[in-house]
C-alpha positions as CSV (number, residue, x, y, z in Angstrom):
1,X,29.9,42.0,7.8
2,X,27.3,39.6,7.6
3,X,29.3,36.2,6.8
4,X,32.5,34.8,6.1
5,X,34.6,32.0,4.8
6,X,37.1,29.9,6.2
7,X,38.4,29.1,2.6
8,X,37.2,25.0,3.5
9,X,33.2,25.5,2.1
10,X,33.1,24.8,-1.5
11,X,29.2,25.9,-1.0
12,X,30.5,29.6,0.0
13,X,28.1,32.3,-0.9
14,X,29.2,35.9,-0.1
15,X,25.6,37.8,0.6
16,X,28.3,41.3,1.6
17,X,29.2,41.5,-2.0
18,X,25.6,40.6,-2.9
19,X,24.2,43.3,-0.9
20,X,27.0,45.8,-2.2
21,X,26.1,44.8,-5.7
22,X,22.5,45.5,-5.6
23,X,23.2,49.3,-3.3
24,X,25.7,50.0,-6.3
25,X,23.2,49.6,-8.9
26,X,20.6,51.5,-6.3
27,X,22.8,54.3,-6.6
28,X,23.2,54.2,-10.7
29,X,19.5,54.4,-10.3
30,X,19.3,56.9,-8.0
31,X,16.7,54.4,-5.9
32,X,16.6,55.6,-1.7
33,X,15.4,52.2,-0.6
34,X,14.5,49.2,-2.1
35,X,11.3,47.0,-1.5
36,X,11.7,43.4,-2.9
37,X,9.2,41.1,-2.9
38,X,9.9,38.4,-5.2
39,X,11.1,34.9,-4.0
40,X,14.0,35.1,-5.8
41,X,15.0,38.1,-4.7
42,X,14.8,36.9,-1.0
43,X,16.9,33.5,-2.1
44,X,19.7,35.6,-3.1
45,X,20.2,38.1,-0.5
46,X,19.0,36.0,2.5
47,X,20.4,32.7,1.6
48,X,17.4,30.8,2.7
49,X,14.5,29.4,2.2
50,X,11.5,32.1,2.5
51,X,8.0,30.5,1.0
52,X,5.4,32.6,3.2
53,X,4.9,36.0,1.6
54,X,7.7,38.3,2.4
55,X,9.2,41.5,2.0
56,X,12.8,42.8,2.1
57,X,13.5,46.4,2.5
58,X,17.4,47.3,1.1
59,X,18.4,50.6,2.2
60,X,21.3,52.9,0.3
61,X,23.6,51.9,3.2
62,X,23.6,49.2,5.4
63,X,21.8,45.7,6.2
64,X,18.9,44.5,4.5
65,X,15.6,44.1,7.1
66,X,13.4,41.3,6.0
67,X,9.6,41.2,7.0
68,X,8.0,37.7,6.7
69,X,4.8,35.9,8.4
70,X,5.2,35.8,12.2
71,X,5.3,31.9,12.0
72,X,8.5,31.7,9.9
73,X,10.8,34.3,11.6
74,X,12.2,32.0,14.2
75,X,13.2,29.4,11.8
76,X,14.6,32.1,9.3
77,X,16.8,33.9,12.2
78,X,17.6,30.3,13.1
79,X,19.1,29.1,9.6
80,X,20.7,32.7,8.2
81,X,23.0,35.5,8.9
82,X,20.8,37.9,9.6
83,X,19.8,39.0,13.5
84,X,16.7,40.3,15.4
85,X,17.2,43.6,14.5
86,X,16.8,42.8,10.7
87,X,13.8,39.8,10.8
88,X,10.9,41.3,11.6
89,X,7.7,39.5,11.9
90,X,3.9,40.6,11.0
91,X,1.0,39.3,11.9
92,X,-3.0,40.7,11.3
93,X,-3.1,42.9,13.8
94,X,-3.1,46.7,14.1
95,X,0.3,48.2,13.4
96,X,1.7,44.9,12.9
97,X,0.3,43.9,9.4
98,X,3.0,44.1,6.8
99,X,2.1,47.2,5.2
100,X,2.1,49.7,8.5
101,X,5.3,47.5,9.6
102,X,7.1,48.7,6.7
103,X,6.2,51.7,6.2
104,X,7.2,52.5,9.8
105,X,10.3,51.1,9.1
106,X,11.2,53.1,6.1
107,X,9.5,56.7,7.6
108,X,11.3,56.1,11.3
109,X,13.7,53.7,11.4
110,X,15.2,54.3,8.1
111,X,14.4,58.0,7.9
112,X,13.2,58.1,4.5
113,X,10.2,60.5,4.0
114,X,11.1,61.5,0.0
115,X,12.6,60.4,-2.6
116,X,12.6,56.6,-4.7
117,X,11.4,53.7,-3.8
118,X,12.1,50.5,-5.8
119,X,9.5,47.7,-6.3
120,X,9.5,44.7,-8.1
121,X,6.5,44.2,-10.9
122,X,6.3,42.7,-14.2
123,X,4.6,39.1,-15.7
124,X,6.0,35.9,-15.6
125,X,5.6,32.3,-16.8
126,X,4.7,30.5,-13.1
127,X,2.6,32.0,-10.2
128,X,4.4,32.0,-7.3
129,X,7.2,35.0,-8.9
130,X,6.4,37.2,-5.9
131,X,6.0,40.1,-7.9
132,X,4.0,42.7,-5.5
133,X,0.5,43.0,-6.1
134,X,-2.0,45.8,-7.6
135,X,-3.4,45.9,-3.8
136,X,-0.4,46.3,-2.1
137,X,1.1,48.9,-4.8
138,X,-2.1,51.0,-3.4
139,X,-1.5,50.3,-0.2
140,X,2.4,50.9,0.4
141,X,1.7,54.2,-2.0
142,X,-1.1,55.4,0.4
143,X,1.0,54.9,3.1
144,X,4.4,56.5,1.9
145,X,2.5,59.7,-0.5
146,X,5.8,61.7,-0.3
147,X,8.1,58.5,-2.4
148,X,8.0,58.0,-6.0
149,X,7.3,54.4,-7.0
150,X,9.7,52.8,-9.5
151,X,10.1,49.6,-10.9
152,X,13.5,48.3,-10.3
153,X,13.1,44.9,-10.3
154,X,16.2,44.5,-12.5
155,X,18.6,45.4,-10.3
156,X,18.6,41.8,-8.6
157,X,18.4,40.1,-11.9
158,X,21.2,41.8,-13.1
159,X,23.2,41.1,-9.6
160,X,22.5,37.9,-9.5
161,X,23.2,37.4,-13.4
162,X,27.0,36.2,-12.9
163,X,27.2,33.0,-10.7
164,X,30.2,32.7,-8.3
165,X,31.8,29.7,-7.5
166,X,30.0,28.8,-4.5
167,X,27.0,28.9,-6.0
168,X,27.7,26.8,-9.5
169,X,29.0,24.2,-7.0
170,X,25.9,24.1,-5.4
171,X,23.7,23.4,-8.5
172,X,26.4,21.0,-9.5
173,X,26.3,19.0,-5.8
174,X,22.0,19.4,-6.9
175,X,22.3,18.0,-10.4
176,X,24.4,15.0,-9.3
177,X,21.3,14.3,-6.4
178,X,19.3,14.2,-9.5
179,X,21.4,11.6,-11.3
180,X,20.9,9.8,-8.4
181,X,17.1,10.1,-8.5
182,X,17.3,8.8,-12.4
183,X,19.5,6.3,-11.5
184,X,16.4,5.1,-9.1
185,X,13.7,5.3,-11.8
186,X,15.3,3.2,-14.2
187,X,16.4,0.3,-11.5
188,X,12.5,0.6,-10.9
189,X,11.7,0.4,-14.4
190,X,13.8,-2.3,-15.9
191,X,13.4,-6.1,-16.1
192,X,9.5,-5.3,-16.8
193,X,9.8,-3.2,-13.3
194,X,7.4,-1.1,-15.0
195,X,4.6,-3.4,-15.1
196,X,1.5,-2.0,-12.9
197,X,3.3,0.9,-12.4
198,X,2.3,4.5,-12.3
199,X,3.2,8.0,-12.8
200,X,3.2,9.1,-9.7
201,X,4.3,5.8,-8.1
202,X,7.8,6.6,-10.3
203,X,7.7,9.9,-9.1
204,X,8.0,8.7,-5.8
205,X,10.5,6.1,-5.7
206,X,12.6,9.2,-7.4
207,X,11.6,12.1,-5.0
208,X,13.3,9.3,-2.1
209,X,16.6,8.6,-3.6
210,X,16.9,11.9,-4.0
211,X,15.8,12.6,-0.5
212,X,18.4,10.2,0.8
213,X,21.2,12.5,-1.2
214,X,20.5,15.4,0.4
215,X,17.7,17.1,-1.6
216,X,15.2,19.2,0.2
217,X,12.8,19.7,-1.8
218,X,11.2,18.8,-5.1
219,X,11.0,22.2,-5.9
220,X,9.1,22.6,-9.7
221,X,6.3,24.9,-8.9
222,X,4.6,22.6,-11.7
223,X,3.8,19.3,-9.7
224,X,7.3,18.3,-8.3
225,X,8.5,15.6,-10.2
226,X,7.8,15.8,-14.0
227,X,6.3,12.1,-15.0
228,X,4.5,11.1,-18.5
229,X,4.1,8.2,-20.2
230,X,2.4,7.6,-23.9
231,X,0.1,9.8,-25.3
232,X,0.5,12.2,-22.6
233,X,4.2,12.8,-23.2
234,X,3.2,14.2,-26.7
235,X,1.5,17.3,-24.9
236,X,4.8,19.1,-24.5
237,X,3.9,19.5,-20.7
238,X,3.5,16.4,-17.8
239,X,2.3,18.6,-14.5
240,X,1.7,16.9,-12.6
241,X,2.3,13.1,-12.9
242,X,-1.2,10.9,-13.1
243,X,-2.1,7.8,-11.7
244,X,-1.9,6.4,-15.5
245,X,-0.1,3.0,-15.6
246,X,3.2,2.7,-17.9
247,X,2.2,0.5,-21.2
248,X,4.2,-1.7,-23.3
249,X,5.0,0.3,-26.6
250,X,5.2,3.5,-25.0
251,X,7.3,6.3,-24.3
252,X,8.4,7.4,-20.8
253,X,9.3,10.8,-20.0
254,X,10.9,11.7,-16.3
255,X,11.6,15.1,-15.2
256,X,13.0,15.1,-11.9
257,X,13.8,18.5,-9.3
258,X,15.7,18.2,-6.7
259,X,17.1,21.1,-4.5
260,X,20.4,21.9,-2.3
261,X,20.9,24.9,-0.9
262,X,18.6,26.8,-2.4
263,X,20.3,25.6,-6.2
264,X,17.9,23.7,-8.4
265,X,18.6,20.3,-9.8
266,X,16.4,19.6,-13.1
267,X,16.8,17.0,-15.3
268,X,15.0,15.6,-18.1
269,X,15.7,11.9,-19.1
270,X,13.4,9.5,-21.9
271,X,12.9,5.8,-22.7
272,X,10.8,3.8,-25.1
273,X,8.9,0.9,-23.6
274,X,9.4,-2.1,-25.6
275,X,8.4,-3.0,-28.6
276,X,9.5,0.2,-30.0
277,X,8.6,1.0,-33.9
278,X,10.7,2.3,-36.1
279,X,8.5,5.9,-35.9
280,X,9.3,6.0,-32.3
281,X,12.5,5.7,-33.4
282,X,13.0,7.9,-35.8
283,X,11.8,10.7,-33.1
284,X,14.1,9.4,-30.6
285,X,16.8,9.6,-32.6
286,X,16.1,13.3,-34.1
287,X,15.5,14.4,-30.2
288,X,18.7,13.1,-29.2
289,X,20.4,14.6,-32.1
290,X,19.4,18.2,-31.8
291,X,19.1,18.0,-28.2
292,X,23.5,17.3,-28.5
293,X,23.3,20.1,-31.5
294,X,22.4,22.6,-29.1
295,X,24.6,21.5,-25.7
296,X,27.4,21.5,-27.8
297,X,26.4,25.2,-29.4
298,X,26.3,27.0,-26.3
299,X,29.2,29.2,-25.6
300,X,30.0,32.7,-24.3
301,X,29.1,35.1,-27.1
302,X,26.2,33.3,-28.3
303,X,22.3,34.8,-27.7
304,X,19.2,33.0,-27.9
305,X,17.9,33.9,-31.3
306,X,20.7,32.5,-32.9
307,X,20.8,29.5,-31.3
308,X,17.3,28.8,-31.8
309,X,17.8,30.1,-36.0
310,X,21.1,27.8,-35.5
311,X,18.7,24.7,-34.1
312,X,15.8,25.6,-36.7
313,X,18.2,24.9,-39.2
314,X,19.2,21.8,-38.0
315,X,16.1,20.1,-37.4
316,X,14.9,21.5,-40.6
317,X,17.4,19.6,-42.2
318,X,16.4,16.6,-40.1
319,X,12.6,16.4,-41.6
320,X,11.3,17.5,-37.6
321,X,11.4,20.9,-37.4
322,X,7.6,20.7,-36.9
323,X,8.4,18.8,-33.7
324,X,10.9,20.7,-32.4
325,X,10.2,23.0,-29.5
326,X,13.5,24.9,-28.1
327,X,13.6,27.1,-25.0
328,X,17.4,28.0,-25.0
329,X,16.4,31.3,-22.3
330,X,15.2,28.8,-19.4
331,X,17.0,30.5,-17.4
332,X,17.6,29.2,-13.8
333,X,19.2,30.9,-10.4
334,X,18.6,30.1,-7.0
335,X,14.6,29.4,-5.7
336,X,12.3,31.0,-7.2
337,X,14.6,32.4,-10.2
338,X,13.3,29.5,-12.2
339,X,12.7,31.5,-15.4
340,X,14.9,33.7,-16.7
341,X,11.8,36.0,-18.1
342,X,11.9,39.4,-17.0
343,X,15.6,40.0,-17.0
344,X,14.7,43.3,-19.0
345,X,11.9,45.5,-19.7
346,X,13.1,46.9,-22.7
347,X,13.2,43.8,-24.7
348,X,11.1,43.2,-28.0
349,X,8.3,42.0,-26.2
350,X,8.6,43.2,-22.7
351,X,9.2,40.4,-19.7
352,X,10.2,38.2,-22.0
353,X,13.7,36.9,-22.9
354,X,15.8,39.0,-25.5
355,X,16.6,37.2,-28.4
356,X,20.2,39.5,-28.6
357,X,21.3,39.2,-25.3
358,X,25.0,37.8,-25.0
359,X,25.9,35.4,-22.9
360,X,28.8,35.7,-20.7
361,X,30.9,33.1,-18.5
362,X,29.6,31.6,-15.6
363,X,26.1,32.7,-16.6
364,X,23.7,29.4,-15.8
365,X,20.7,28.8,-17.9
366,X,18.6,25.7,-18.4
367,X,19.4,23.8,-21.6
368,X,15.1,23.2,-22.2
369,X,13.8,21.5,-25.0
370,X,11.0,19.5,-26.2
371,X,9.8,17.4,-28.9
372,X,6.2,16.9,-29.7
373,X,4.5,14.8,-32.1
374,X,0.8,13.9,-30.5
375,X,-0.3,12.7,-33.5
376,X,2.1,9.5,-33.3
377,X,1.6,9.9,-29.2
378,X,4.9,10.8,-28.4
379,X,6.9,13.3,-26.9
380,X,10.2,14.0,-25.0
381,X,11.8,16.7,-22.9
382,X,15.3,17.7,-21.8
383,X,16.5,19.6,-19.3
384,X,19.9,19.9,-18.0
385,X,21.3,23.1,-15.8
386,X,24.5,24.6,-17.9
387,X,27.7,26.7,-17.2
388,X,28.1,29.4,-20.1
389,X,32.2,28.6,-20.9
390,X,34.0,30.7,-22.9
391,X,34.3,27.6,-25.5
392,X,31.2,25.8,-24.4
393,X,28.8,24.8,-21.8
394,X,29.2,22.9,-18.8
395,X,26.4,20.2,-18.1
396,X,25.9,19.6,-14.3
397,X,23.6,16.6,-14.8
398,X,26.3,14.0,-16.4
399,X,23.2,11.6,-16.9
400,X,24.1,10.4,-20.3
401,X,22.4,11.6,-23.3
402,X,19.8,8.6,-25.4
403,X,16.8,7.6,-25.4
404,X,17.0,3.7,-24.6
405,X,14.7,0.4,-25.2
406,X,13.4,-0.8,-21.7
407,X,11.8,-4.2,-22.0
């Protein structure tokens, strides 16, 4: 066994059935040993963070063995459930460089001269996805001829697809350190707080409330915190915040990230700068409507292309369709699972969300939307971690929904 509960930590994960999980599908897929070497796929089965490039080696049977950069394997030992015999540490030097380690591992250690080896490759949306590269594919298959390469990177997506209970608390506990950080950014910016204010000076009066509640990192891979303000929040994107100053007349857009135990807070909230025109308004109000159209359209049973035909509709209907810019499949797990592309390979356009798949309970997602209109210079965003419920959607940020008037 490799941890337990006392039945008192509401932040409980159990890596044994993890581990099960993913052998069980190994053995479906008739996979010898696995080689993962994505970040998420080291969040889900170690239970810690692991940012230095790593490798975890699964076998059929038995304990995972983790390989990581020599500097790191002292803290990772220190902070997980795993032992000396399965953190090993590499370093550039002969016979201890991460490809000879390993494949010593798997030929001697692990006995495993033929049969299937499972990688992890694909595309994604952000760099740092792990995925192993075209140098080390030729490498690892130079240095194990007799094991056919196959990409299995699906088998920890699919294990990890269903949240348990330990860890939906944990994003909740990470979306309420967001609230906090929100909570922050608007004391800063109201009663013409904003004044001589920038971007990134917000971004850092958020990043320390939410410091002070636990979070320990501001984890986006996009430029932490999330900030725009004016023009620049009609861009549909705000990485990373600018030294711009806030402006009367203009919109605000804050995007704030917050981890706890490796479960990502991210939330999205806007505001108009006073004086606000009635065009501003009229955006505000269409965001805020379809933004609630969606949150309240989630449900178990529901896929992606219907919400988004479902939210096309809507806006259409509204006269803003041309501003509307869903992304119902951000999908979210723990660090490094930020993007819920590459669930499947089979999919209409390969590494990319399926429009058909079916959402079941306790599956998390991102709620992600945005609203762009640069020719009027303004924009908003909103993100909120979900719950798929069998009725509904939980939201784990309870930051209210609008878009207010700060003067």
């Amino acid at each position: 066994m490799t941890n337990g509960n006392n039945g008192s930590d509401p932040y409980f994960v159990d890596t044994d059935k993890r581990i099960r999980d993913i052998q069980k599908l190994m053995q479906e897929r008739d996979i010898d040993v696995y080689l993962g070497s994505r970040i998420r796929t080291m969040s889900f089965i170690v239970d810690a963070f692991v940012p230095w490039r790593s490798y975890i080696v699964i076998p059929a049977e038995g304990l995972p063995t983790l390989f990581t950069f020599v500097i790191d394997a002292a803290r990772i030992l220190s902070e997980t459930w795993m032992d000396e015999d399965h953190v090993r540490a590499y370093f550039g030097a002969g016979g201890a460089d991460q490809i000879e380690s390993i494949q010593y591992f798997i030929d001697e250690e692990l006995g495993i001269r033929k049969g299937r080896l499972g990688y992890e490759t694909g595309m994604a949306t952000y760099t740092a996805e792990g995925w192993m590269t075209h140098y080390e594919y030729e490498q690892f298959s130079a240095a194990l001829p007799d094991l056919e390469f196959i990409n299995a990177h699906d088998i920890v997506d699919l294990a990890s697809l269903i949240k348990d209970e330990g860890t939906i608390n944990r994003f909740r506990k990470a979306s309420r350190i967001v609230d906090e950080g929100h909570e922050a950014a608007r004391a800063a910016v109201e009663n013409a707080g904003w004044k001589g204010m920038t971007e990134t000076e917000l971004a850092g009066i958020a990043a320390l409330a939410m410091r002070k509640a636990g979070s320990v990192s501001e984890w986006n891979f996009a430029g932490l915190n999330e900030i725009s303000s004016g023009w620049r929040t009609g861009l549909g994107a705000c990485t990373p915040p600018t030294t711009k100053e806030f402006q009367a007349g203009e919109p605000l857009m804050f995007d704030l990230h917050a981890m706890f135990k490796l479960a990502l807070g991210d939330h999205s909230h806007n505001y108009l700068l006073a004086p606000s025109t009635e065009r501003q308004r009229w955006h505000a109000d269409n965001f805020v409507a379809c933004v609630d159209f969606v949150a309240r359209s989630y449900r178990a049973g529901a896929t992606p292309g219907g919400l988004i035909t479902d939210l096309g509709n809507f806006a259409e209907d509204r006269g803003c369709s041309d501003f509307i810019l869903p992304g119902v499949e951000h999908g979210i797990g723990l660090f490094g699972d930020e993007w819920r592309v590459g669930a499947g390979m089979d999919v209409p356009i390969p590494y990319w969300t399926d429009p058909d798949h079916v959402y079941r309970e306790n599956e998390m997602v991102i709620l992600a939307m945005q609203y762009a209109a640069p020719e009027d210079d303004i924009g908003f965003r909103y993100e909120n971690p979900i719950v798929i419920e069998k009725g509904g959607c939980e939201l784990t940020s309870k930051y209210p929904l609008a878009i207010e008037e700060i003067s």
